[in-house]
VEXDREN-2710 file (C-alpha; in Angstrom, 1 decimal):
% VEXDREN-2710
k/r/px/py/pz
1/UNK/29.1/5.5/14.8
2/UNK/26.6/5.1/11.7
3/UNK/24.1/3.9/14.2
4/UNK/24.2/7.1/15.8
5/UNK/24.3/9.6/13.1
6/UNK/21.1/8.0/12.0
7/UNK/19.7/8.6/15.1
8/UNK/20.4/12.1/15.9
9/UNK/19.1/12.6/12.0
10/UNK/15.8/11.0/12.8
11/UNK/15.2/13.0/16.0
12/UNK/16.2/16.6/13.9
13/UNK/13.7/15.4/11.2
14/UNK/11.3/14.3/13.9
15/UNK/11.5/17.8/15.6
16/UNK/11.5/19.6/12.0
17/UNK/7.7/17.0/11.2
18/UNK/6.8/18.5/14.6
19/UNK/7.4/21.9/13.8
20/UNK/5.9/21.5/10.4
21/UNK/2.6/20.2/11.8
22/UNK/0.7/22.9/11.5
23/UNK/1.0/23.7/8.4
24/UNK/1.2/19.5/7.3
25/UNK/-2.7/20.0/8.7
26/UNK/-3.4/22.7/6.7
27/UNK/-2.3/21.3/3.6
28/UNK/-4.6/18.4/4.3
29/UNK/-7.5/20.9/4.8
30/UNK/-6.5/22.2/1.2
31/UNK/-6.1/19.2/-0.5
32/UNK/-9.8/18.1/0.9
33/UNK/-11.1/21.5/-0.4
34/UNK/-9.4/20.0/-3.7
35/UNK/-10.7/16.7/-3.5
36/UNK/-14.4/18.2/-2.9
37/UNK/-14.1/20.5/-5.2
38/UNK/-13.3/18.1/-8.0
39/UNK/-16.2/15.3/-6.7
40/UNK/-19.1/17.7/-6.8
41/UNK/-17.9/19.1/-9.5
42/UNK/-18.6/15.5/-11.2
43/UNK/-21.8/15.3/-9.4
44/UNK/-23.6/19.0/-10.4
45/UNK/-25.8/18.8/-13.0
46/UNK/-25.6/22.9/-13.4
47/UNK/-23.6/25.3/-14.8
48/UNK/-23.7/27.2/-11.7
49/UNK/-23.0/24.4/-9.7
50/UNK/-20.1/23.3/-11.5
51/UNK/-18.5/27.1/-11.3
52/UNK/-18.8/27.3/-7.6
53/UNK/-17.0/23.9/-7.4
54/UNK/-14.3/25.2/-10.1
55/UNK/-13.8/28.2/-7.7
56/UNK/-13.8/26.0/-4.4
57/UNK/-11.0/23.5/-6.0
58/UNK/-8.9/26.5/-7.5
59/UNK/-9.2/28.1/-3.5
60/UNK/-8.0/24.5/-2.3
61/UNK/-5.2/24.3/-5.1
62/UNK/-4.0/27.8/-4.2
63/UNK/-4.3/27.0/-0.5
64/UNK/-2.1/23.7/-1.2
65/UNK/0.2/25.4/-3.5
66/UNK/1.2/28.5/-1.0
67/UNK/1.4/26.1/1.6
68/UNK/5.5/25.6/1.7
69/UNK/6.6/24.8/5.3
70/UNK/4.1/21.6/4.7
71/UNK/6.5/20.6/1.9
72/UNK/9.0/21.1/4.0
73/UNK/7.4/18.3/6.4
74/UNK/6.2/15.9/3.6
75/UNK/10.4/15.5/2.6
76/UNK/11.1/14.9/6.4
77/UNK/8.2/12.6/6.8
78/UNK/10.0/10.8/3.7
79/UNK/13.3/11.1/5.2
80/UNK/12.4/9.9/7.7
81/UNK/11.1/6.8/6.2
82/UNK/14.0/6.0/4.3
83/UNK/16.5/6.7/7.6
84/UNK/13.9/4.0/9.5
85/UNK/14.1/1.4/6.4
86/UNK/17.9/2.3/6.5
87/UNK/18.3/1.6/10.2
88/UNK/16.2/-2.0/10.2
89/UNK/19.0/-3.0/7.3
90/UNK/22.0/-2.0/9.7
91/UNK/20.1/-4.3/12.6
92/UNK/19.4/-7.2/10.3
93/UNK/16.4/-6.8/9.0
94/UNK/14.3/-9.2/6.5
95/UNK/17.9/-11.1/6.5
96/UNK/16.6/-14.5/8.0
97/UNK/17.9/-17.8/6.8
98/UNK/16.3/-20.8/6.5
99/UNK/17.0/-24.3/6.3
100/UNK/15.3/-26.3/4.4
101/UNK/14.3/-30.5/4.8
102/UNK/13.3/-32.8/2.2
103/UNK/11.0/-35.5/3.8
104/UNK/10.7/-38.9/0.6
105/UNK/7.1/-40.4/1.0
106/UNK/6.9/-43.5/-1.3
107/UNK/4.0/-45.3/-2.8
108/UNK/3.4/-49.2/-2.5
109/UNK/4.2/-50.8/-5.9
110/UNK/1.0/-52.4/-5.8
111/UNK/-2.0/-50.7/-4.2
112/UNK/-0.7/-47.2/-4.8
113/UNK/-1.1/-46.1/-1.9
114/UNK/1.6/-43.8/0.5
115/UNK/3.8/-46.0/2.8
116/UNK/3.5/-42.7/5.4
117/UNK/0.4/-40.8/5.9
118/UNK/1.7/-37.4/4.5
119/UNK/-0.6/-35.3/7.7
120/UNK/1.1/-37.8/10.5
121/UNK/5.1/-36.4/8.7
122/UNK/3.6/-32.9/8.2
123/UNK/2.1/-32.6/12.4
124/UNK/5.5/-34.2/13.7
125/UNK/8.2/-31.9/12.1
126/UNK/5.3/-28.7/13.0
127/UNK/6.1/-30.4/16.3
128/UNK/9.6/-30.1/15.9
129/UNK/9.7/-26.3/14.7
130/UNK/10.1/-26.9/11.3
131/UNK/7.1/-25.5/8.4
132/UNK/5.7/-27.0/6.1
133/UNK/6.4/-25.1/2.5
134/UNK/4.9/-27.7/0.1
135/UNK/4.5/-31.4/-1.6
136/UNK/5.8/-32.5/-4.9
137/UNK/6.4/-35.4/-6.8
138/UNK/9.2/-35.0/-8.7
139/UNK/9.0/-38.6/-10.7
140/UNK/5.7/-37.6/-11.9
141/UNK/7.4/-35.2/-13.9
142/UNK/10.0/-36.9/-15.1
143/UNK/8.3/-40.5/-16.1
144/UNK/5.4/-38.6/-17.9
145/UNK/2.4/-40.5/-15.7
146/UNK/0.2/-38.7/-13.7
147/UNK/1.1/-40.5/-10.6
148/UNK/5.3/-40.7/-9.1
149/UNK/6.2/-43.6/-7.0
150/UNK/7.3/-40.7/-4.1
151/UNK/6.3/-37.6/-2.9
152/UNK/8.6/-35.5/-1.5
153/UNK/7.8/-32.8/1.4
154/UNK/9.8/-29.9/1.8
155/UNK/10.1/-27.8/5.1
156/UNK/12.0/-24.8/6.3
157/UNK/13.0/-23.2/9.3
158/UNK/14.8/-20.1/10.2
159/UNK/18.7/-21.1/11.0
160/UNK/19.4/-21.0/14.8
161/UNK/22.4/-18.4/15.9
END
């Protein structure tokens, strides 16, 4: 029932954008009358210039102001917006869980060096369908040397319904 209400209230605000257009393109041709008003007013050197551009902006600004079915059509443009984000939440949307993996990589005692090549772990879970998020070395922190004894990779994939 929600799902429909939304729906017939985002095809009365389409129709009312649609009936609005007009004067939506008219406010646009106003507000460019503003906008170039206001730049070449910037630009002139001379007095004279600069009062005709006054005069041009103050005709766009009276245009824009006068212009009241187009307000009309901005608040059901954003009505319409906030009906569309308010629909994608109702289906779901930007809701996606993840789960998350935690891959140890250890170092030999000796040489230093990883037991695993980190890229060969990486491409097989990519293979698998999981992504790789990133690399850390938690003992590294916690022994206060600048190289851990492990590395640990961490990878996420959206849960499966």
């Amino acid at each position: 029932m929600k799902k429909l209400l939304l729906l017939l209230a985002a095809v009365v605000l389409v129709f009312i954008i649609l009936g609005t257009l007009g004067p939506l393109l008219g406010l646009a041709f106003a507000l460019a009358f503003v906008f170039l008003g206001m730049h070449y007013y910037v630009k002139s050197n001379s007095v004279f210039s600069k009062v005709i551009w006054i005069f041009i902006g103050l005709i766009g600004l009276l245009m824009a102001v006068s212009n009241i079915p187009a307000l009309v059509g901005l608040v059901a443009i954003v009505l319409l917006y906030a009906l569309y984000k308010k629909w994608k939440n109702l289906n779901g949307g930007m809701k996606m869980l993840f789960e998350y993996k935690f891959v140890k990589i250890e170092f030999e005692k000796i040489s230093g060096e990883p037991k695993e090549d980190y890229r060969e772990v990486i491409k097989s879970h990519a293979e698998k369908g999981w992504r790789f998020v990133q690399i850390f070395s938690p003992d590294s922190v916690t022994s206060g040397v600048a190289v851990g004894s492990y590395y640990d990779l961490i990878f996420e994939r959206p849960v499966q319904k």
